[in-house]
Residue, then its C-alpha position, 0 to 999 in steps of 0.5 A: x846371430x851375424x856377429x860376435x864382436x864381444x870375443x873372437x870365437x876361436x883362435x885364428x891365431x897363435x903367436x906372441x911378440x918376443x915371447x917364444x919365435x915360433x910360426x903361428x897355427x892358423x884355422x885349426x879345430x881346438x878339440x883336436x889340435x891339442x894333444x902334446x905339451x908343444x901345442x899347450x904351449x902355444x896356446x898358451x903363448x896365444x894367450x898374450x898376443x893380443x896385448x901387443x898385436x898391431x895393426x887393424x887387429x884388435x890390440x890393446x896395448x900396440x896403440x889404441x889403449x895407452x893413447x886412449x888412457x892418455x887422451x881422456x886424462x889430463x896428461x895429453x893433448x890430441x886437438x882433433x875429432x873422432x875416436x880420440x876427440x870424443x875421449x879428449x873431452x870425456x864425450x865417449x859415444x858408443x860407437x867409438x872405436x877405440x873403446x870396442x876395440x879394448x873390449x874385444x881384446x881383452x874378451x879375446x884373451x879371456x876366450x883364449x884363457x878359457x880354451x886353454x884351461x879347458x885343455x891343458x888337464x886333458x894332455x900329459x905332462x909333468x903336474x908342476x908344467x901344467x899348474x904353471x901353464x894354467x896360472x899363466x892364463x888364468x892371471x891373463x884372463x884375471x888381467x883381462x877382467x880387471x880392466x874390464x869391469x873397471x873400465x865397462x863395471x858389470x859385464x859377461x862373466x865367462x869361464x868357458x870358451x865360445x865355440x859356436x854362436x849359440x855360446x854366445x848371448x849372455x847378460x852382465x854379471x854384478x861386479x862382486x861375482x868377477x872379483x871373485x872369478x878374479x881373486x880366485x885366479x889370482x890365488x892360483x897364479x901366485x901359489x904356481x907361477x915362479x918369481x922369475x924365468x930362463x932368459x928364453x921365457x922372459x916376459x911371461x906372468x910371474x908371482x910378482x904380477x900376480x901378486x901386484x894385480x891382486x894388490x891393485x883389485x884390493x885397492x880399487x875396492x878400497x880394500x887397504x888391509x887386503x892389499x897390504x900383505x900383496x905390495x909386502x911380499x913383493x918388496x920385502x920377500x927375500x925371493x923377490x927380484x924386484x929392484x929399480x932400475x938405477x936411472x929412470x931413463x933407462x927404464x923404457x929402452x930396449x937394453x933393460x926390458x928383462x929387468x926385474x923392475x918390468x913386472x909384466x909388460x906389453x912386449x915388441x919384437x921389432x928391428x928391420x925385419x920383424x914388420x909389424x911385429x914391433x911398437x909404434x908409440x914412439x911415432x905417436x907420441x915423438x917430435x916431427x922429423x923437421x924438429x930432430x936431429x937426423x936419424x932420431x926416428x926412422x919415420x916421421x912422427x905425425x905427433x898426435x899425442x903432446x903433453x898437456x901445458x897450460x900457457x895461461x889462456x887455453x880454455x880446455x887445457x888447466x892441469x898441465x903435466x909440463x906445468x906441474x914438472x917444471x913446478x916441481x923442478x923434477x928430473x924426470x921431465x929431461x929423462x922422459x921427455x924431448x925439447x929441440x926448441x932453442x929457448x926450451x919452450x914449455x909447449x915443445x915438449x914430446x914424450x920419449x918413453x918409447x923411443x928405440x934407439x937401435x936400428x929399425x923400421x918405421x912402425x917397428x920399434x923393439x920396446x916395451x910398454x910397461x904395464x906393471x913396474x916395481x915403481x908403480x908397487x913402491x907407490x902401491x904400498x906407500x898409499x895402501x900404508x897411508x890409508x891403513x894407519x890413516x897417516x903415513x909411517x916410515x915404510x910409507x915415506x921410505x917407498x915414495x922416497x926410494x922412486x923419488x931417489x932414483x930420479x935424482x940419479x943422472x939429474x941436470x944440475x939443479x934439479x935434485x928432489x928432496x926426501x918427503x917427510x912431515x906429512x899428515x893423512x891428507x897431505x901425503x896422499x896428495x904427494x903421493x897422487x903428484x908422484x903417480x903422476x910424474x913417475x908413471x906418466x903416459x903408461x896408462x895409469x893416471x885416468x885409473x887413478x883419477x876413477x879409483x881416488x874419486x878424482x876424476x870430475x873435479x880433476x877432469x872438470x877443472x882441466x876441461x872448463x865444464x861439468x864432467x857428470x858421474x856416469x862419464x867413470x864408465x866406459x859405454x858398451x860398444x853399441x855392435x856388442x849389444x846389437x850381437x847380443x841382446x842380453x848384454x846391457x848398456x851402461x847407465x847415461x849412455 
């Protein structure tokens, strides 16, 4: 075989993003390279890099993933062609880039996850360090499966490293075998990873994200009672740390990433000389420097990504986000987001989540991107609650109502939400739906919600003006992946 695209063969590189400051190791034999606890640990640390590696590498959440979730949903405009084009209007072809890119990133995690399990048994050292060790990549490789068998549905199941290219071919396994690999893993995590760290290993996977990942593998099975005890021992166990923090807009800045409302989070070391270490959505997403005051950002945002507004006419653009912010009066709209426009036009709005405001170069910003918030556990519940009691009780009402509370804190005048209450089955689960949207915006959830609630082909054909067929659910497989194996399947329409 001349190529491997589906996982990189070996780790060429460790290293991870403001997780430990160590010098990566380049080009080593892994059968002879891991020997004492140090180097288990810096495999392990390996094991998260790609989640926030930039550039030409095959990152998944520096860019390519949040943008792409972004642009195949309703919440964000791109107007242009390639890669984004062709997600913007749910056209996926099988050599988008974008899409490949997700795919080896995440087989580049399970092929790290896989070389370190193969490893850490064999080196010495105390049974609680190992166990811990192990349940941190096995939740980075459960991670890793979750979203490809959501976003791809049947793909190679592998447990062991690829060390030639022999190792490679092999065929899709059903999706009932990955959750079991998922939920075995995530057993293991939850027995052995503790709630919280020293400040000096902030950042890495804890009880609570294993346990909000194996709520979420419940829930897009609709598997409601399973889920239920997950978002419960996250909320209610007198151990957990998970808490909101006070004001919603301070929930993306730099100064509160270790709070315990970040679960897990693709994290960024960036600043003035960390380059390319750092995050660069604040420039995709933020306003061009000639609209900004000066020194907003240290670049020039070239704004690919603006939240959708319907203004009436647009034939492609019918659920607008800023619609459905200012219909619903809701604070969040001035926490997370920026309009310099004189008469606050509603289509002058950029996305300010991921703004750093401490001094750094451009391309280089110091954030996080969350991927699991304490906010996104508390709407969990509410739904899981919801569907189990098919109507909504009080916990269910106090989860929605305690996010919604938060946004009301450091609220303009007049824009204060009201307590739910009231409501029947149907009813709340579209509050709840509305509250997703509003609360958990641009972070890569509302295209997996649209999938995992039925919703996406008349949410997605009503905002685009034309027919969205079933099959558009699932991703295509990259076409250079089944060129370099053969045994692996494309999926079905493409």
């Amino acid at each position: 075989m001349k190529k491997l695209l589906y996982v990189l063969v070996l780790m060429s590189t460790l290293g991870c993003h403001d997780l430990l400051e160590q010098e990566p190791l380049i080009n080593f034999a892994p059968e002879n390279y891991f020997s004492t606890e140090k180097e288990i640990l810096t495999g392990v640390n390996a094991t998260y890099d790609p989640l926030s590696s930039g550039g030409g590498r095959n990152n998944l959440y520096w860019a390519g993933v949040p943008l792409l979730l972004d642009f195949i949903s309703d919440d964000v405009v791109f107007g242009g062609s390639g890669g984004f084009g062709e997600a913007e209007q749910i056209d996926l072809t099988v050599n988008n880039g974008f899409t490949r890119r997700a795919y080896l990133g995440y087989y580049e995690i399970i092929n790290r996850a896989n070389l370190m399990l193969e490893n850490i048994p064999k080196v010495s050292m105390p049974e609680v360090r190992k166990n811990r060790y192990a349940a941190e990549v096995r939740f980075l490789r459960a991670f890793a499966y979750y979203h490809l068998t959501f976003f791809w549905g049947e793909v190679s199941l592998r447990k062991s490293p690829i060390k030639t290219f022999e190792d490679g071919p092999i065929g899709p396994s059903p999706t009932n075998e990955i959750y079991v690999l998922i939920e075995e893993d995530l057993a293991f995590a939850v027995e052995h990873l503790p709630w919280t760290y020293a400040p000096e290993n902030y950042g890495r996977a804890t009880k609570g994200a294993a346990l909000a990942l194996a709520a979420k593998t419940q829930m897009v099975r609709k598997n409601w009672t399973a889920a239920l005890p997950y978002t419960e021992r996250i909320i209610n166990d007198p151990n957990s740390p998970h808490a909101l923090i006070p004001k919603y807009a301070d929930v993306f800045t730099a100064e509160f990433k270790n709070h315990p409302e970040h679960i897990f989070s693709a994290r960024f070391a960036g600043g003035l000389e960390a380059l390319n270490e750092g995050g660069i959505l604040e420039e995709r997403y933020g306003p061009p420097r000639a609209q900004t005051p000066a020194g907003f950002l240290p670049g020039n945002s070239n704004s690919i990504a603006r939240p959708t507004w319907y203004n009436g006419t647009a034939t492609n653009i019918r659920n607008g986000l800023i619609n459905e912010y200012l219909a619903t009066n809701d604070p969040r709209l001035d926490h997370a987001y920026v309009n310099f426009n004189p008469t606050k036009s509603p289509s002058q709005y950029y996305v300010d989540k991921f703004r750093d405001k401490s001094p750094h170069l451009s391309g280089n910003a110091s954030t996080v991107f969350p991927l699991i918030r304490f906010a996104d556990v508390l709407l969990m519940h509410a739904e899981i609650l919801n569907e189990v009691n098919k109507g909504p009780t009080a916990a269910a009402y106090a989860a929605v109502n305690r996010v919604r509370q938060r946004a009301n804190n450091g609220a303009p005048a007049g824009k204060i939400l009201a307590d739910i209450g009231g409501l029947n089955y149907e009813a709340f689960k579209e509050a709840v739906y509305h509250e997703r949207r509003m609360e958990l915006s641009h972070e890569g959830h509302r295209w997996i919600d649209l999938v995992r609630t039925g919703r996406m082909t008349k949410v997605m054909g009503d905002h685009l003006g034309k027919n969205i067929e079933s099959f558009r659910q699932l991703f295509p497989v990259p076409g250079a992946e089944l060129d370099a194996n053969p045994a692996m399947k494309q999926n079905f329409g493409y």
